[in-house]
Backbone as CSV, one residue per row, in Angstrom:
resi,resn,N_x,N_y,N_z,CA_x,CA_y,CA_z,C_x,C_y,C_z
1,UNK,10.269,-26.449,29.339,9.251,-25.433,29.176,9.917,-24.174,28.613
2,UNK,9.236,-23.851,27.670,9.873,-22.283,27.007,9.365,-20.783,27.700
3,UNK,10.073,-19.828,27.787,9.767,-19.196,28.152,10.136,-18.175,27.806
4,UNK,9.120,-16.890,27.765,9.234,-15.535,27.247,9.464,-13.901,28.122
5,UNK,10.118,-13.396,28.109,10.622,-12.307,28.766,10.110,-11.296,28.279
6,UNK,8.866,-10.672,28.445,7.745,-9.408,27.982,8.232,-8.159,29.110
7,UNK,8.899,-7.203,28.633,9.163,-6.310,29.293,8.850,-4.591,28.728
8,UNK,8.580,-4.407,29.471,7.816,-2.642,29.439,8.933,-1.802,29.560
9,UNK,9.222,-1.083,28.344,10.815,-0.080,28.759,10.105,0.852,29.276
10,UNK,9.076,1.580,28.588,8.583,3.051,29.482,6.744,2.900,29.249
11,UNK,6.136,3.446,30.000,4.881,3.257,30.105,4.451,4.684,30.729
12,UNK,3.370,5.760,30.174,3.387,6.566,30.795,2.110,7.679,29.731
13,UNK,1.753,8.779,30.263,0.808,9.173,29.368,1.304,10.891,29.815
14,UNK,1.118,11.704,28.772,1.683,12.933,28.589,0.182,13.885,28.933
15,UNK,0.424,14.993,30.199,-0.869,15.568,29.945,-0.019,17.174,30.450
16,UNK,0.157,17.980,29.517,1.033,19.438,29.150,2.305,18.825,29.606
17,UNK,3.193,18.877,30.832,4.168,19.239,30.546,4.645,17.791,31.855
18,UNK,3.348,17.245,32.137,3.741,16.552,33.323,3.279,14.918,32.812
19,UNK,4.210,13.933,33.222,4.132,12.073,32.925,3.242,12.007,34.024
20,UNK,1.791,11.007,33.669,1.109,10.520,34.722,0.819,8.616,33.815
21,UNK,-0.021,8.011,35.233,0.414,6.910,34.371,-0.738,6.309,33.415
22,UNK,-0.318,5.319,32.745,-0.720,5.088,31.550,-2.067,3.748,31.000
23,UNK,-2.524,3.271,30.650,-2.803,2.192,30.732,-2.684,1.309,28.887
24,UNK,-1.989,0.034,29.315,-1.902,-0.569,27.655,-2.103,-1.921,28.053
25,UNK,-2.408,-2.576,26.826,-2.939,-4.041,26.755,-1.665,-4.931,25.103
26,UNK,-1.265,-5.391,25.802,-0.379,-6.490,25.246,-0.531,-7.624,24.659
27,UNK,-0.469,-7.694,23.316,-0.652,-8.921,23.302,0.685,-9.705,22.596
28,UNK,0.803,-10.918,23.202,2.703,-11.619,23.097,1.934,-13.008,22.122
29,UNK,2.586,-13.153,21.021,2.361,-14.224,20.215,3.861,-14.998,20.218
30,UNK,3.610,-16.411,20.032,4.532,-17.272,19.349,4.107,-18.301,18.215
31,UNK,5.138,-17.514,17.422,4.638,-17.913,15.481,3.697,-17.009,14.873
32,UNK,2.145,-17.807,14.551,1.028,-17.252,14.882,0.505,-17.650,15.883
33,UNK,0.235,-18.374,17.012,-0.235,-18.129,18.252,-0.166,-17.364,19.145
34,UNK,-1.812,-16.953,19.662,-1.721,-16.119,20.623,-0.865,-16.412,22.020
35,UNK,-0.309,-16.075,22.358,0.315,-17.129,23.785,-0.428,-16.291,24.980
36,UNK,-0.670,-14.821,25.161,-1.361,-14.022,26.039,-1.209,-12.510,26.191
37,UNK,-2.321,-12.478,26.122,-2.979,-10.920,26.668,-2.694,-10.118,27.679
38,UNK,-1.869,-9.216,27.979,-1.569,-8.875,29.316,-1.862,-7.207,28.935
39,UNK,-3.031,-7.078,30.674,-3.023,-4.885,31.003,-2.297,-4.885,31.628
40,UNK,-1.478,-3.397,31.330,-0.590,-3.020,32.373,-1.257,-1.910,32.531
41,UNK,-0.911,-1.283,33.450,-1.328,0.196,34.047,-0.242,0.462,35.105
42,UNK,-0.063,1.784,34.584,0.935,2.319,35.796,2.097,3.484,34.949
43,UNK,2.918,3.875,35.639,3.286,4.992,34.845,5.466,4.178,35.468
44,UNK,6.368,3.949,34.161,7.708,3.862,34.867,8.084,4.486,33.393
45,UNK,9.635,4.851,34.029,10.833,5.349,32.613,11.718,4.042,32.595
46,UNK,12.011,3.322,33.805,12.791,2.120,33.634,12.262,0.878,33.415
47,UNK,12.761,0.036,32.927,12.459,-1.445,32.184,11.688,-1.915,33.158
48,UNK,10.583,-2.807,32.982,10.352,-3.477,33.795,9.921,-5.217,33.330
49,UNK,10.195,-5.978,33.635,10.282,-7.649,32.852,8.835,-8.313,33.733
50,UNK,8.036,-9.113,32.904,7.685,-10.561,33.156,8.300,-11.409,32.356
51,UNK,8.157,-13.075,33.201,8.226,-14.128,32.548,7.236,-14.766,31.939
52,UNK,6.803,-15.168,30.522,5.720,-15.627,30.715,6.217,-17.281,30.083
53,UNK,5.661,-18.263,30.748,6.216,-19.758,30.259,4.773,-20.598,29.507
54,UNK,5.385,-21.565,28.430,4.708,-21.717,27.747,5.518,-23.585,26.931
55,UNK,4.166,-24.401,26.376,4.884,-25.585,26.229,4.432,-25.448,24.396
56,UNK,4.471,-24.440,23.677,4.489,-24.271,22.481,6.041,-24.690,22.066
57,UNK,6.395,-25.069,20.566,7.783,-25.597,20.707,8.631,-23.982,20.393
58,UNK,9.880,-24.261,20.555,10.583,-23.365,20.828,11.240,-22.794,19.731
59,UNK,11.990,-21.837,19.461,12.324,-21.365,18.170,11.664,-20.716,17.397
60,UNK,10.638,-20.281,17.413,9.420,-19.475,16.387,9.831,-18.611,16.760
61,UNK,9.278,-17.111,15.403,9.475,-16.048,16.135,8.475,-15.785,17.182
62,UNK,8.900,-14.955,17.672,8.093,-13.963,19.291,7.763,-12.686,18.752
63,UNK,6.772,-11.979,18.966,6.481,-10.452,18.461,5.368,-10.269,19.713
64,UNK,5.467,-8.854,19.941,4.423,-8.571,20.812,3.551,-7.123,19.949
65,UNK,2.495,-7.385,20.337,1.710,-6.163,19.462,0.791,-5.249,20.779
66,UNK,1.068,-4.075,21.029,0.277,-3.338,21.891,-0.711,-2.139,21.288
67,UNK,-1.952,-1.355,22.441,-2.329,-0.429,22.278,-2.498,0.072,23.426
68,UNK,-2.027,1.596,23.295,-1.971,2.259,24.645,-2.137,3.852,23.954
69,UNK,-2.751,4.577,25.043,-3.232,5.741,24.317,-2.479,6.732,24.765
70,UNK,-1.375,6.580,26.027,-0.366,6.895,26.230,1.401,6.960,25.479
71,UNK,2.139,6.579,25.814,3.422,6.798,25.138,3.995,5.527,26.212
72,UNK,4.441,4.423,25.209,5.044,3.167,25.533,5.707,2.582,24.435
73,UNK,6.850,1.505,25.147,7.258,0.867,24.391,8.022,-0.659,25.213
74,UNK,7.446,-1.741,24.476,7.098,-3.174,24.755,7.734,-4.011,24.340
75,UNK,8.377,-4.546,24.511,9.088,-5.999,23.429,8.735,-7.353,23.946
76,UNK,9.173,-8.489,23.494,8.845,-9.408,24.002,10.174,-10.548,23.082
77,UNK,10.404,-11.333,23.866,12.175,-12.262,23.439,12.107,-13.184,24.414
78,UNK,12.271,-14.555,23.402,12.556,-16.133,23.943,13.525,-15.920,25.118
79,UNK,13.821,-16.369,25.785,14.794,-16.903,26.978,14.764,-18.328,27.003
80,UNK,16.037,-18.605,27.804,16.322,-20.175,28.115,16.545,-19.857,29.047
81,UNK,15.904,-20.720,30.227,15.913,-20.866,31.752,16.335,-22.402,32.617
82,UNK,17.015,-22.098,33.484,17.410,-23.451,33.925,16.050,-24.188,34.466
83,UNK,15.873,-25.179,34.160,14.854,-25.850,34.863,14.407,-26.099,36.238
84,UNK,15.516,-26.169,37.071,15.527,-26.447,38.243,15.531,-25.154,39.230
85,UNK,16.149,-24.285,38.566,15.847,-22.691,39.566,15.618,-21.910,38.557
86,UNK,15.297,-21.957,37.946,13.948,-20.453,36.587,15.087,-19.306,36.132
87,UNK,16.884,-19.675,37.151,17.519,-18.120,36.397,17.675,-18.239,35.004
88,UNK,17.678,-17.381,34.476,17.846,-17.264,32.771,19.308,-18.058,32.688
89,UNK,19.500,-18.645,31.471,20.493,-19.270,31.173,21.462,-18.756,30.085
């Protein structure tokens, strides 16, 4: 099973001089397939990861495309995971 590592570096919305939190909607493709839609809401400065797993074949590119009306930034990157306990490999 392939699997994708969608992680949120900062998420957050600017109102004068103070970070409150934010809300954005994700969307993680492999190739051209949609693979899924994910809201986040919430306000961080540090990384934060999902896994998302998937039986599309492996090797395509990965791109994630967001909108948030706040100030964020999103990536999304293949991983290889052991099968038997899910740690990244």
């Amino acid at each position: 099973m392939a699997s994708i590592q969608l992680t949120v570096n900062h998420l957050y919305q600017l109102q004068g001089n103070e970070k409150k939190p934010a809300h954005a909607v994700a969307r993680v493709y492999v190739g051209d397939t949609l693979l899924a839609t994910e809201e986040i809401t919430g306000m961080t400065e540090d990384a934060v990861s999902k896994y998302l797993h998937h039986s599309l074949p492996e090797g395509q590119a990965v791109r994630v495309e967001w909108d948030c009306a706040g100030v964020t930034a999103i990536s999304a990157a293949e991983v290889h995971m052991c099968p038997c306990c899910h740690a990244e490999e």
